[in-house]
DODOMI-812879 format. One record per residue (C-alpha): x, y, z; residue in one letter. Coordinates in steps of 0.25 Angstrom, whole numbers, padded with zeros to 4 digits, always signed. Layout:
N
XYZA/...
//
This chain:
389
-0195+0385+0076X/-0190+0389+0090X/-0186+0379+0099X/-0196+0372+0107X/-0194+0364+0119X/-0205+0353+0120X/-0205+0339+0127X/-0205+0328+0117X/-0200+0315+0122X/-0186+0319+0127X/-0184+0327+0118X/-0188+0342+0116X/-0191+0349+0103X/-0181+0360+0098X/-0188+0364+0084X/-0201+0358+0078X/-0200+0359+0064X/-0211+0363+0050X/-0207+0362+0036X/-0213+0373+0034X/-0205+0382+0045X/-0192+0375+0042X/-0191+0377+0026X/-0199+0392+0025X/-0193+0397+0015X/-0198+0412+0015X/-0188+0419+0024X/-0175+0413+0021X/-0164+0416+0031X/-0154+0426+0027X/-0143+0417+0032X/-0138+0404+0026X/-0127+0392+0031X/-0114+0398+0025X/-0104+0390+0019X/-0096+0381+0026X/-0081+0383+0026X/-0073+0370+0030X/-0065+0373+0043X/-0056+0360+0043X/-0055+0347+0036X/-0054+0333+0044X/-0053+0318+0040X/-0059+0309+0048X/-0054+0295+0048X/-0064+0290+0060X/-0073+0298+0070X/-0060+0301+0079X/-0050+0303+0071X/-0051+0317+0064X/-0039+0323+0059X/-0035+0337+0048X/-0029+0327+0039X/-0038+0327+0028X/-0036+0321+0014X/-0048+0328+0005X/-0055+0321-0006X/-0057+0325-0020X/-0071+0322-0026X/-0068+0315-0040X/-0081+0310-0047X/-0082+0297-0050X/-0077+0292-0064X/-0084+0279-0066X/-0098+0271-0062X/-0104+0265-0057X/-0098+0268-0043X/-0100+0255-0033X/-0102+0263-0020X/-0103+0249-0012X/-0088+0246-0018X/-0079+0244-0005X/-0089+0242+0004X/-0085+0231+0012X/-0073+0238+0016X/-0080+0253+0018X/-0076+0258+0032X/-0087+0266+0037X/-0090+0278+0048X/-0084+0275+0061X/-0097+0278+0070X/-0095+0291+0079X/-0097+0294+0091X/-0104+0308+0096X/-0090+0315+0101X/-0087+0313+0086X/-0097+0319+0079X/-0093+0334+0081X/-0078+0328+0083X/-0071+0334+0070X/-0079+0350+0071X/-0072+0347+0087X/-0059+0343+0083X/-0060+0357+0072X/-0064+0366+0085X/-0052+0360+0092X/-0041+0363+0082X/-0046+0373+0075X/-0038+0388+0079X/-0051+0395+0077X/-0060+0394+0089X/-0074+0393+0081X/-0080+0392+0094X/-0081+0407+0097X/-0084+0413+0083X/-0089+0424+0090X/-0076+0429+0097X/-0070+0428+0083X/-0081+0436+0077X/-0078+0448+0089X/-0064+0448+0087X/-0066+0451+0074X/-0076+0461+0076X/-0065+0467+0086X/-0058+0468+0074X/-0064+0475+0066X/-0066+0486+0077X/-0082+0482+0078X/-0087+0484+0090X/-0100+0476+0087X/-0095+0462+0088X/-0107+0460+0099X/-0117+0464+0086X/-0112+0451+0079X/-0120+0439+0078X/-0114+0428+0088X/-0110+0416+0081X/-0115+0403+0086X/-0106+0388+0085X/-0112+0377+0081X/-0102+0365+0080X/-0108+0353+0072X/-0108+0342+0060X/-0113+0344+0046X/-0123+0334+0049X/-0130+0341+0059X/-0132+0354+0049X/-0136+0347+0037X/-0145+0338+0044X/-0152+0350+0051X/-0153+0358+0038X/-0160+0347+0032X/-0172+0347+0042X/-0179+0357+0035X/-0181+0348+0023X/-0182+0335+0032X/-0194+0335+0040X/-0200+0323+0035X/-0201+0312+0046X/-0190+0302+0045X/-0179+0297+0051X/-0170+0299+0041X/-0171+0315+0042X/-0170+0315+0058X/-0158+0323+0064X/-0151+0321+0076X/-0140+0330+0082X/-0133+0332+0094X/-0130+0347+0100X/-0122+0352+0110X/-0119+0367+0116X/-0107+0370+0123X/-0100+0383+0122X/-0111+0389+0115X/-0109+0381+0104X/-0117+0371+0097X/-0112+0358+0094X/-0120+0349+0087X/-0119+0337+0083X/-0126+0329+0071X/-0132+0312+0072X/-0131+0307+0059X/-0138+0293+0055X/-0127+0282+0059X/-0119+0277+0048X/-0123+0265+0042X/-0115+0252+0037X/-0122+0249+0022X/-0116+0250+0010X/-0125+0261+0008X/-0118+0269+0019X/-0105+0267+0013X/-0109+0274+0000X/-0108+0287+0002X/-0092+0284+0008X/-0090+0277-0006X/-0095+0286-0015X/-0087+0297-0008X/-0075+0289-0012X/-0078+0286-0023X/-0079+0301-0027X/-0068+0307-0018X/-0053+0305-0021X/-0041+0309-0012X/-0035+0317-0024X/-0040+0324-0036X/-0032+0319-0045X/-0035+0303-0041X/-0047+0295-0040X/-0055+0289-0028X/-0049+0279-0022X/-0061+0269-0022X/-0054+0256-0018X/-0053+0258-0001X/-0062+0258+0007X/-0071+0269+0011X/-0068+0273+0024X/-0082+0282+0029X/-0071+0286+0042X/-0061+0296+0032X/-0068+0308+0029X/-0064+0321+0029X/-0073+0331+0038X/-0074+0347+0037X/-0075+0358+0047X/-0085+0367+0042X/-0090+0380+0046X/-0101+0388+0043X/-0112+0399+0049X/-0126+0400+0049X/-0132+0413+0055X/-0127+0414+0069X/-0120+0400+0067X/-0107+0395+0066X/-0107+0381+0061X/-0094+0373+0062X/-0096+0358+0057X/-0091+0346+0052X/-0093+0339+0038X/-0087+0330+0028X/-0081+0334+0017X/-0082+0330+0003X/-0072+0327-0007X/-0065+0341-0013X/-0069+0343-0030X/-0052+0348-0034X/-0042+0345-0044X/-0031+0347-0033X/-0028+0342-0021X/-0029+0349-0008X/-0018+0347+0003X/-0020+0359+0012X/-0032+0354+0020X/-0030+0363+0033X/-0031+0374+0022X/-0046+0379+0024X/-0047+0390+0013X/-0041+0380+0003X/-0053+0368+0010X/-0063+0378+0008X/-0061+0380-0008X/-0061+0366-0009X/-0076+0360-0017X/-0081+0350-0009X/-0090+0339-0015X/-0099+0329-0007X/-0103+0314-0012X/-0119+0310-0009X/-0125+0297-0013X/-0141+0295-0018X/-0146+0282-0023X/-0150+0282-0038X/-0165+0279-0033X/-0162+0294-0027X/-0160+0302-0040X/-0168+0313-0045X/-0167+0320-0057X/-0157+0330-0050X/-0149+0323-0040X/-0146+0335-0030X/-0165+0337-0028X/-0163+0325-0021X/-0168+0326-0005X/-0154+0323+0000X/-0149+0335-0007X/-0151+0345+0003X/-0143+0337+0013X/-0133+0336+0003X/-0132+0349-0001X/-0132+0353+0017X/-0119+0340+0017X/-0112+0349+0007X/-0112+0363+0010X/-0110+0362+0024X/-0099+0353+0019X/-0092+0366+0011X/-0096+0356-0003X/-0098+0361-0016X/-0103+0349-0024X/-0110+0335-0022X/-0108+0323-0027X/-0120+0311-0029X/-0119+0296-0033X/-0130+0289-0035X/-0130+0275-0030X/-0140+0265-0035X/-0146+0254-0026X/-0133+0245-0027X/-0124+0256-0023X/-0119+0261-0037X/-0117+0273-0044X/-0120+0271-0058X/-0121+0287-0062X/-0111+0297-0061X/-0112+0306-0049X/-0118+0320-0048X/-0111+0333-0043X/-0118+0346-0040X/-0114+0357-0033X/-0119+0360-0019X/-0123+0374-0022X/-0134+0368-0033X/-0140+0361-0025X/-0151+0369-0019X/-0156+0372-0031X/-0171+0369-0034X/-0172+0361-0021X/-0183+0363-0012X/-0174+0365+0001X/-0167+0378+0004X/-0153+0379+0010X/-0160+0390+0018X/-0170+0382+0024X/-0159+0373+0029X/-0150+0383+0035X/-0161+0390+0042X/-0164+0378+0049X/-0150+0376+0053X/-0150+0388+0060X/-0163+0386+0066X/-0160+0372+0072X/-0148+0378+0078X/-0153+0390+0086X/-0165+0379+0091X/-0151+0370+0095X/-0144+0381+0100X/-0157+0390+0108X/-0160+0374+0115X/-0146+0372+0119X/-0142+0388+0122X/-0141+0383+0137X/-0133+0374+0134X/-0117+0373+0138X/-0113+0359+0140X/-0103+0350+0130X/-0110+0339+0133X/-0124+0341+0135X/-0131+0336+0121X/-0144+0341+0114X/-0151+0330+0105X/-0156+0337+0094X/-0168+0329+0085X/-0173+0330+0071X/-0187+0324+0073X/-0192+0322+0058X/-0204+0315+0064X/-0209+0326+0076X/-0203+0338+0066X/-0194+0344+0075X/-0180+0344+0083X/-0181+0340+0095X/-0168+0337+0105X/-0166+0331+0119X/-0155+0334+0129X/-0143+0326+0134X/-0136+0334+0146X/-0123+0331+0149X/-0112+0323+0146X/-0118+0312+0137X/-0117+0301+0127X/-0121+0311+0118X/-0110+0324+0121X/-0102+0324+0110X/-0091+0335+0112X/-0077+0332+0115X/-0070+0334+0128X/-0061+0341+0120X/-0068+0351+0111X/-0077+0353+0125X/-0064+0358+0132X/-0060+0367+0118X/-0074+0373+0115X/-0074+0380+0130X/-0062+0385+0129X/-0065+0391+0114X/-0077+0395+0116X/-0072+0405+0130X/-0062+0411+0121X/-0063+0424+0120X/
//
């Protein structure tokens, strides 16, 4: 699948893509996404205010039903809409406070080589940055098992190359307004509690602005992937009050909420088609376990909820892990080979899932656009990290 450089419309085609190529399973890689390891925590109250105070949540399962997840709607506060300098802002703001410069692994990786009196540092592997969202990784993991033409499994992401490093930058569907798209924000309330020892609160009104975000870092291959991600609710009987304490965080069992309609069941909930993307959301999100509520056509949970742990769930499906990973990697060497002449903080590659023309096509905005998205600030800090020695 090497990158090809074709005219279609304005855009140009960086991969074509064949079921068959993209899940062969006969030569799995020897190499796999390894786990993720929470870096820092932040709370968001709205897209531009981030800050380190951070108030975790405790997952309690709910005690009675039916659960009225349209309860409080007319007061529910939902997402603030973003704008692009905000969608890589809290993975920025960690690059910018953060003592380690995880810009330049690879001077790091010499010094420690110096260390320990090799004198082959130039035999080892050069590490690569990618800087990115959750979003944009889980999304292009899924392509594989997504080729069927739809709207629904079209991808669009933003990249750009500065430094050397690969920023990239992930469009979601925008939020909507429904009831329906205030349930999931209900249902996580509903089952995450401020302390361990005490219930939901479930009589304010749900604010989709106040979440508490993650740092995360993890490898693939040549790869060092530092993003952001929500973080669930925390499964402990006590409470924990040194957040800044990252060996303490990352002990912590994480558990995400996911909602199916009741018309959506199968005999075992966790072979439902979403439950790759769950299970994606969830280990790049450091989780152990996953929640699901069913909701039936009025919005209601009338059953108890199921919980499963993330590490089952790739049992007896017809997706691979593997299959996901390998593709991960292979979009971003095809990213990274298209935009290796690249320098510019501004200049911004539009990367497209096509499920219709099955392929990833992209189209160039040079300059400073609408559609740059790093800060003046981080710009100013990346040059001056990146040249140290």
């Amino acid at each position: 699948m090497a990158a090809k450089h074709t005219d279609r419309d304005v855009y140009k085609i960086l991969m074509n893509l064949e079921y068959k190529e993209l899940t062969n399973d006969r030569h799995p890689p020897a190499f796999y996404l390894t786990r993720p390891e929470i870096c820092a925590l932040y709370s968001a109250v709205d897209p531009e205010f981030i800050t380190r105070d951070v108030k975790l949540k405790y997952f309690k399962s709910p005690k009675s039903y039916p659960i009225d997840l349209n309860e409080g709607f007319d007061q529910h506060i939902f997402q603030n809409r973003i704008n692009n300098y905000q969608m890589l802002g809290k993975v920025q703001k960690f690059v910018l406070e953060t003592e380690e410069n995880v810009l330049q692994p690879n001077a790091s990786a010499n010094t420690q080589t110096s260390i320990t009196g090799s004198d082959r540092a130039q035999d080892m592997p050069k590490r690569k940055v990618v800087l990115s969202q959750r979003g944009f990784l889980s999304h292009i993991m899924l392509i594989p098992y997504r080729l069927k033409a739809s709207e629904y499994n079209n991808v669009t992401f933003y990249a750009t190359r500065y430094c050397g490093i690969l920023h990239i930058m992930h469009m979601g569907w925008d939020e909507g307004r429904t009831k329906n798209d205030s349930y999931h924000g209900k249902f996580m309330d509903v089952c995450l509690s401020d302390d361990p020892d005490l219930d939901p609160i479930t009589n304010v009104p749900v604010n989709d602005n106040e979440r508490v975000y993650g740092i995360f870092k993890s490898t693939i291959k040549e790869y060092d992937l530092i993003y952001s991600a929500e973080v669930g609710g925390i499964i402990s009987d006590h409470k924990i009050y040194d957040v800044y304490n990252m060996d303490e965080i990352n002990k912590c069992r994480f558990i995400n909420t996911k909602l199916l309609w009741t018309s959506q069941r199968t005999e075992n909930i966790f072979s439902h088609s979403k439950s790759l993307h769950w299970w994606l959301q969830a280990y790049l999100a450091k989780s152990n376990d996953i929640c699901v509520g069913l909701k039936d056509t009025d919005g209601v949970i009338r059953n108890e909820v199921v919980v499963n742990q993330v590490k089952n769930i790739p049992q007896q499906q017809k997706w691979k892990p593997h299959i996901c990973t390998r593709f991960l990697r292979t979009t971003l060497k095809a990213v990274e080979e298209v935009m290796s002449e690249v320098d510019c903080p501004y200049t911004v590659y539009e990367f497209i899932y096509d499920s219709f023309k099955k392929c990833i096509k992209y189209r160039i905005f040079t300059g400073k656009t609408q559609y740059s998205f790093l800060s003046e600030k981080y710009i100013k800090h990346c040059k001056e990290r990146t040249a140290e020695k």
